[in-house]
SEKOLSE-259194 format. One record per atom (N, C-alpha, C, O): atom name; z, y, x; residue in three letters. Coordinates in Angstrom, 2 decimals. Example, Ala and Ser with C-alpha at 12.3 -4.5 7.8 and 13.67 -1.06 7.14 Angstrom:
# SEKOLSE-259194
atomo,c3,c2,c1,residuo
N,7.80,-5.69,13.19,ala
CA,7.80,-4.50,12.30,ala
C,7.80,-3.30,13.20,ala
O,8.46,-3.32,14.24,ala
N,7.08,-2.25,12.85,ser
CA,7.14,-1.06,13.67,ser
C,7.87,0.03,12.90,ser
O,8.04,1.14,13.41,ser
***
This chain:
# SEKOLSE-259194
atomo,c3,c2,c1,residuo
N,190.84,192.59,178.90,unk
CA,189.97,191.79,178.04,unk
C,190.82,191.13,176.96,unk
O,192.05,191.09,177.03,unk
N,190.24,190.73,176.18,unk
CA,191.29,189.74,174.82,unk
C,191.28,190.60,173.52,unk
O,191.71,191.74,173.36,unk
N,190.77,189.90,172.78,unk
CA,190.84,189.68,171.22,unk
C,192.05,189.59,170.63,unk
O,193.06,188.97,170.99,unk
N,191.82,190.33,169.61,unk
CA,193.32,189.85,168.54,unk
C,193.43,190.24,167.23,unk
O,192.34,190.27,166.66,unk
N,194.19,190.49,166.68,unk
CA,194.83,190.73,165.01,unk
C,196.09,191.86,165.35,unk
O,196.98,191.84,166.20,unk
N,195.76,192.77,164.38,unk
CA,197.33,193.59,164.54,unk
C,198.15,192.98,163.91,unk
O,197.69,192.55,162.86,unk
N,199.72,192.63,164.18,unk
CA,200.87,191.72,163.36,unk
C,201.81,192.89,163.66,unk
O,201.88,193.65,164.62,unk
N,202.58,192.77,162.39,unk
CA,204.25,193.32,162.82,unk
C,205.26,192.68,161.47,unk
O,205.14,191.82,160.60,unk
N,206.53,193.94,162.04,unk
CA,207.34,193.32,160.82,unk
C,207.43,194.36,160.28,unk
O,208.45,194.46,159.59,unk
N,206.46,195.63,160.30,unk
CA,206.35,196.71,159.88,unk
C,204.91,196.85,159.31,unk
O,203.95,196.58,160.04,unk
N,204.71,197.27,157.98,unk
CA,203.15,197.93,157.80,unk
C,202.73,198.90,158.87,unk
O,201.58,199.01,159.31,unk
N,203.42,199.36,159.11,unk
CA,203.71,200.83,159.54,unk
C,203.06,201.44,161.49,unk
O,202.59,202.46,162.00,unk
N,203.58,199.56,162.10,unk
CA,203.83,199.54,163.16,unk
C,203.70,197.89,163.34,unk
O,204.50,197.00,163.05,unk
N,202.40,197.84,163.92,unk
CA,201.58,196.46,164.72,unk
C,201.77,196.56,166.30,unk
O,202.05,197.53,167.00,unk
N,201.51,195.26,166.59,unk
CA,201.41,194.56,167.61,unk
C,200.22,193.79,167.64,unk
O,200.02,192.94,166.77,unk
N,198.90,194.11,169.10,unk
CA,198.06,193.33,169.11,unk
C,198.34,192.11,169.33,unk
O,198.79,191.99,170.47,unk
N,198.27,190.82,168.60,unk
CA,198.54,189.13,168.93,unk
C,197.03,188.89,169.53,unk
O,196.10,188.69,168.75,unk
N,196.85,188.92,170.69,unk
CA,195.69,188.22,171.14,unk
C,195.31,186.67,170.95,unk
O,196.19,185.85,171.25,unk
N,194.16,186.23,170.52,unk
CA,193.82,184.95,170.13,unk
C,193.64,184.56,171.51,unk
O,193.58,185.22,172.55,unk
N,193.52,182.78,171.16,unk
CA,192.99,182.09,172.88,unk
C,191.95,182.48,172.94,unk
O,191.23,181.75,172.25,unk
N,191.30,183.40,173.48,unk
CA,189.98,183.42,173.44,unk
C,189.92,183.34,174.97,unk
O,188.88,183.22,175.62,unk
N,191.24,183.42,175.50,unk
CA,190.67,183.56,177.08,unk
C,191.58,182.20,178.03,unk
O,192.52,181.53,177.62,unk
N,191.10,182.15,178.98,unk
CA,190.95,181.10,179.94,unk
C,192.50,181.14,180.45,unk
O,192.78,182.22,180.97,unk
N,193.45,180.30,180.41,unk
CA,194.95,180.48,181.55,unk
C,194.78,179.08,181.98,unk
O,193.92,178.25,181.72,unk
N,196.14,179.04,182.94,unk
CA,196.15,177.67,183.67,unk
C,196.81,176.96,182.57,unk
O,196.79,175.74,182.77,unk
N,197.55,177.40,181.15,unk
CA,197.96,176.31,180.57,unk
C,197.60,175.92,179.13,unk
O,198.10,175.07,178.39,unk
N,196.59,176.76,178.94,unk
CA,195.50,176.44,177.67,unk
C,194.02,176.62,177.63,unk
O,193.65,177.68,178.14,unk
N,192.93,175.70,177.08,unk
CA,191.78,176.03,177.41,unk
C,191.73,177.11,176.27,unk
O,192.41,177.10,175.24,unk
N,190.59,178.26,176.72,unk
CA,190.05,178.82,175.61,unk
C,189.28,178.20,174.62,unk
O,188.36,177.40,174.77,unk
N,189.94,178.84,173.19,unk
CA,188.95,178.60,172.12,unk
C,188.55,179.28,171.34,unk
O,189.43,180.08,171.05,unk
N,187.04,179.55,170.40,unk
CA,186.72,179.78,169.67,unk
C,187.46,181.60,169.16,unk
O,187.17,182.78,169.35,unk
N,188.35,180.91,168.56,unk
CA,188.98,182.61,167.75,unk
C,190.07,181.32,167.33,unk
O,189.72,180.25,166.82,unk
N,191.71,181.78,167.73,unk
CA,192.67,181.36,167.00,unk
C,194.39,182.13,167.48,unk
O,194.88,182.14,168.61,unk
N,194.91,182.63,166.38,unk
CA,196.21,183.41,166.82,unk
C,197.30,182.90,165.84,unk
O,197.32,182.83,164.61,unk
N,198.25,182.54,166.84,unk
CA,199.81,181.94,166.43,unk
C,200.43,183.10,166.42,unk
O,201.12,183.44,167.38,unk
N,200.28,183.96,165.23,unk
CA,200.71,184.94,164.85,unk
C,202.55,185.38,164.55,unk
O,203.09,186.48,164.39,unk
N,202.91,184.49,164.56,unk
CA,204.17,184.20,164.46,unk
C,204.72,184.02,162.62,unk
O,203.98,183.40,161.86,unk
N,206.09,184.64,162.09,unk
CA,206.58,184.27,160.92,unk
C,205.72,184.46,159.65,unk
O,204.75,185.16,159.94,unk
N,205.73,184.16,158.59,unk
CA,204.76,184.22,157.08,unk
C,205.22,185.66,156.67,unk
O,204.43,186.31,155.98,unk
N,206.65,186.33,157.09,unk
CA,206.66,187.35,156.50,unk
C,206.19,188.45,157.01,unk
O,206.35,189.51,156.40,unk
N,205.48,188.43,158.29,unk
CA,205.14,189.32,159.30,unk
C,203.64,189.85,158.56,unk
O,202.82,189.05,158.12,unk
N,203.50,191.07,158.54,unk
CA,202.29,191.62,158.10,unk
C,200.77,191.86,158.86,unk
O,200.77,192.40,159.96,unk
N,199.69,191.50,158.35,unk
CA,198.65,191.78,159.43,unk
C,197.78,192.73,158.56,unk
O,197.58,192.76,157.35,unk
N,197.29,193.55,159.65,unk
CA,196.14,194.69,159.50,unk
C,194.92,193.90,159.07,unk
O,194.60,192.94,159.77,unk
N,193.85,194.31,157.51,unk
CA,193.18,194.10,156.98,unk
C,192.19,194.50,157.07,unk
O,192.43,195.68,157.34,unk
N,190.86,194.36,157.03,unk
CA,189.65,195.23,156.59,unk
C,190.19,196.74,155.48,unk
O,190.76,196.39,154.45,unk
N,190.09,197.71,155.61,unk
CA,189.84,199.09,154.42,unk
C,191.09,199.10,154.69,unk
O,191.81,198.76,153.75,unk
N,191.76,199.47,155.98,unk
CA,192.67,199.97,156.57,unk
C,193.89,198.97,155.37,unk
O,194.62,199.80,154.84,unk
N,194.07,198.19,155.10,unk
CA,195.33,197.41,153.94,unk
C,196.08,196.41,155.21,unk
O,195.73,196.28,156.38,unk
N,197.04,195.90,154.59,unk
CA,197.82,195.00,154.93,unk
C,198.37,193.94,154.38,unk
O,199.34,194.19,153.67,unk
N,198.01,192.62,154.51,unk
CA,198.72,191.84,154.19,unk
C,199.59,190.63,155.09,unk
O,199.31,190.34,156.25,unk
N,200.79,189.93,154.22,unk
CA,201.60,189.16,154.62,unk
C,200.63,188.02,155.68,unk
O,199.47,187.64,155.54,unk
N,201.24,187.82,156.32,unk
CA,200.26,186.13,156.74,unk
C,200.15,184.99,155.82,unk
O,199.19,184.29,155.51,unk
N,201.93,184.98,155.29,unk
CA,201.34,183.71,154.21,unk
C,200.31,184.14,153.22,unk
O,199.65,183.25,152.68,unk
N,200.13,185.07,152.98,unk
CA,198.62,185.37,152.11,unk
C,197.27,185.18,152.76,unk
O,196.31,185.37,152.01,unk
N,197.06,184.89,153.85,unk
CA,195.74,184.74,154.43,unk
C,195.82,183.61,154.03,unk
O,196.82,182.97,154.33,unk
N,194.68,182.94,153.15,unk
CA,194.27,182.31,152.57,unk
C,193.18,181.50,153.62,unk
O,193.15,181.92,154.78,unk
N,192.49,180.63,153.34,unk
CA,191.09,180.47,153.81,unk
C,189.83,180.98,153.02,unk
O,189.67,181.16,151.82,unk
N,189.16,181.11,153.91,unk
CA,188.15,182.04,153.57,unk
C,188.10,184.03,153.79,unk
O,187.13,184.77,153.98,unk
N,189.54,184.33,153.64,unk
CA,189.97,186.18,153.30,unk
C,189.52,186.46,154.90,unk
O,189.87,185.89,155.93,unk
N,188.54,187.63,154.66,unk
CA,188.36,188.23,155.37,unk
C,189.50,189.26,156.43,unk
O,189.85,190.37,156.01,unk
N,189.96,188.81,157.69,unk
CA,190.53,189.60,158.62,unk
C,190.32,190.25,159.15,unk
O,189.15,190.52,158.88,unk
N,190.80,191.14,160.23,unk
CA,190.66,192.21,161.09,unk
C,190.70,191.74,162.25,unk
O,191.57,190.96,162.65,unk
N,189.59,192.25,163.03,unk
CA,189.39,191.22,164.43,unk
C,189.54,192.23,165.77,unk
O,188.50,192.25,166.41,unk
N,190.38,192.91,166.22,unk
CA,190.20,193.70,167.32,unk
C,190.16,193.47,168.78,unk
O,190.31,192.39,169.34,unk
N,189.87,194.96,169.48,unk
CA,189.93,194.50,171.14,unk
C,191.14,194.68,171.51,unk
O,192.09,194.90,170.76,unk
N,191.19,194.58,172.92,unk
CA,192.56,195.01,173.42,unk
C,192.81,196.68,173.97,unk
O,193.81,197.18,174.48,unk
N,191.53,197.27,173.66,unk
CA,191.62,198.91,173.85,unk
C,191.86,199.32,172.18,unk
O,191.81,200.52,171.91,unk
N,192.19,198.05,170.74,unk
CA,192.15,198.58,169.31,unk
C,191.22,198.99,168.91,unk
O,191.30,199.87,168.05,unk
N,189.73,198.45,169.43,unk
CA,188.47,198.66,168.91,unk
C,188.40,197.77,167.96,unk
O,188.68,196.60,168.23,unk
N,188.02,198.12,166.73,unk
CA,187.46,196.90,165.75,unk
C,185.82,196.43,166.72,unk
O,184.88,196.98,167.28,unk
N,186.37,195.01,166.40,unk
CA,184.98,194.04,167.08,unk
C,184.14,193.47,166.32,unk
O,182.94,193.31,166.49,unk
N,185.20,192.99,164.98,unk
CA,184.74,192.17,163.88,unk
C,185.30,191.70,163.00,unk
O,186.45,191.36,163.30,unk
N,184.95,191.46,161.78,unk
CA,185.77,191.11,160.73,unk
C,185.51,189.33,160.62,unk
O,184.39,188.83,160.69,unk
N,186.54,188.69,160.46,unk
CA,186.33,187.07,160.29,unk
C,187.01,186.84,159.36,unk
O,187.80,187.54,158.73,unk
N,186.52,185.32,159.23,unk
CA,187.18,184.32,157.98,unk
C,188.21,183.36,158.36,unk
O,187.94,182.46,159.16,unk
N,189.53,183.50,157.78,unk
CA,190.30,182.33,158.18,unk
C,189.67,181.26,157.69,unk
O,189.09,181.27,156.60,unk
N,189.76,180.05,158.63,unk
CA,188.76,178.71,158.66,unk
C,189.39,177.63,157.61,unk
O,190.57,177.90,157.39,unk
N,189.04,176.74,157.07,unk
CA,189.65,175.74,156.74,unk
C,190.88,174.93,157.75,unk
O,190.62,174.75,158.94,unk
N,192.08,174.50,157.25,unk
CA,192.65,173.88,158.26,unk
C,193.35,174.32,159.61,unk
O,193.97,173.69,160.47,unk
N,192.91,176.00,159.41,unk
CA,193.62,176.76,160.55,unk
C,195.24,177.02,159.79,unk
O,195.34,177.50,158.66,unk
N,196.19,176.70,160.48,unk
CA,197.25,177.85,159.49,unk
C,197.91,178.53,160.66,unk
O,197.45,178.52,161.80,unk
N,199.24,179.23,160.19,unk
CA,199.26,179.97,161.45,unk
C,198.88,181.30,161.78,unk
O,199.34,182.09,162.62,unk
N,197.80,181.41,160.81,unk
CA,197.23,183.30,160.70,unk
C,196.23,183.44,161.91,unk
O,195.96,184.48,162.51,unk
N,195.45,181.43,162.25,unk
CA,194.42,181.56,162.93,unk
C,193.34,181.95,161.79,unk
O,193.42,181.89,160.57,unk
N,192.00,182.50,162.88,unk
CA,190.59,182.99,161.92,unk
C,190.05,182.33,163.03,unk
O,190.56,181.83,164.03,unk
N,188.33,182.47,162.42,unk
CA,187.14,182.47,163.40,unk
C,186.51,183.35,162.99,unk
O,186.42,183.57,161.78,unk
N,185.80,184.20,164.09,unk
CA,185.10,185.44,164.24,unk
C,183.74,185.00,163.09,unk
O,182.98,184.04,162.96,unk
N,183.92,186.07,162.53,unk
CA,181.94,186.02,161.45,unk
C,181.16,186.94,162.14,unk
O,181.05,188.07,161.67,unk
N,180.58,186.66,163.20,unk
CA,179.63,187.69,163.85,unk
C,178.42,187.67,163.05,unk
O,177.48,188.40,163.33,unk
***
């Protein structure tokens, strides 16, 4: 189970970052949010593109996947998220 964003330090070659979306003993779940790691690290876009994290803006539409790399949904980074958190636009 688990949600995420593809990240790397490659266009080429991602890593699913799963958001909290799920329950552990040392964070509650929330909403849609991923500590994606460095600004120069690239994330998978809507129309197959890529951009930097420090370019996710608020508002830019992201790439929201499963943990089998199903697209689930496309979201909006939120106001006040930074970090290369979103919330899901279902």
């Amino acid at each position: 189970s688990g949600q995420g964003m593809l990240v790397g330090n490659s266009s080429a070659f991602t890593f699913l970052v799963n958001a909290e979306t799920e329950s552990n003993p040392y964070v509650a779940a929330r909403p849609f949010r991923i500590n994606a790691g460095a600004v120069h690290a690239y994330c998978l876009m809507p129309g197959d593109k890529t951009s930097y994290l420090e370019e996710v803006t608020s508002g830019r539409e992201v790439l929201i996947v499963g943990h089998d790399g199903a697209l689930l949904a496309r979201g909006h980074r939120g106001p006040g998220q930074g970090g290369g958190a979103a919330h899901a636009a279902h």
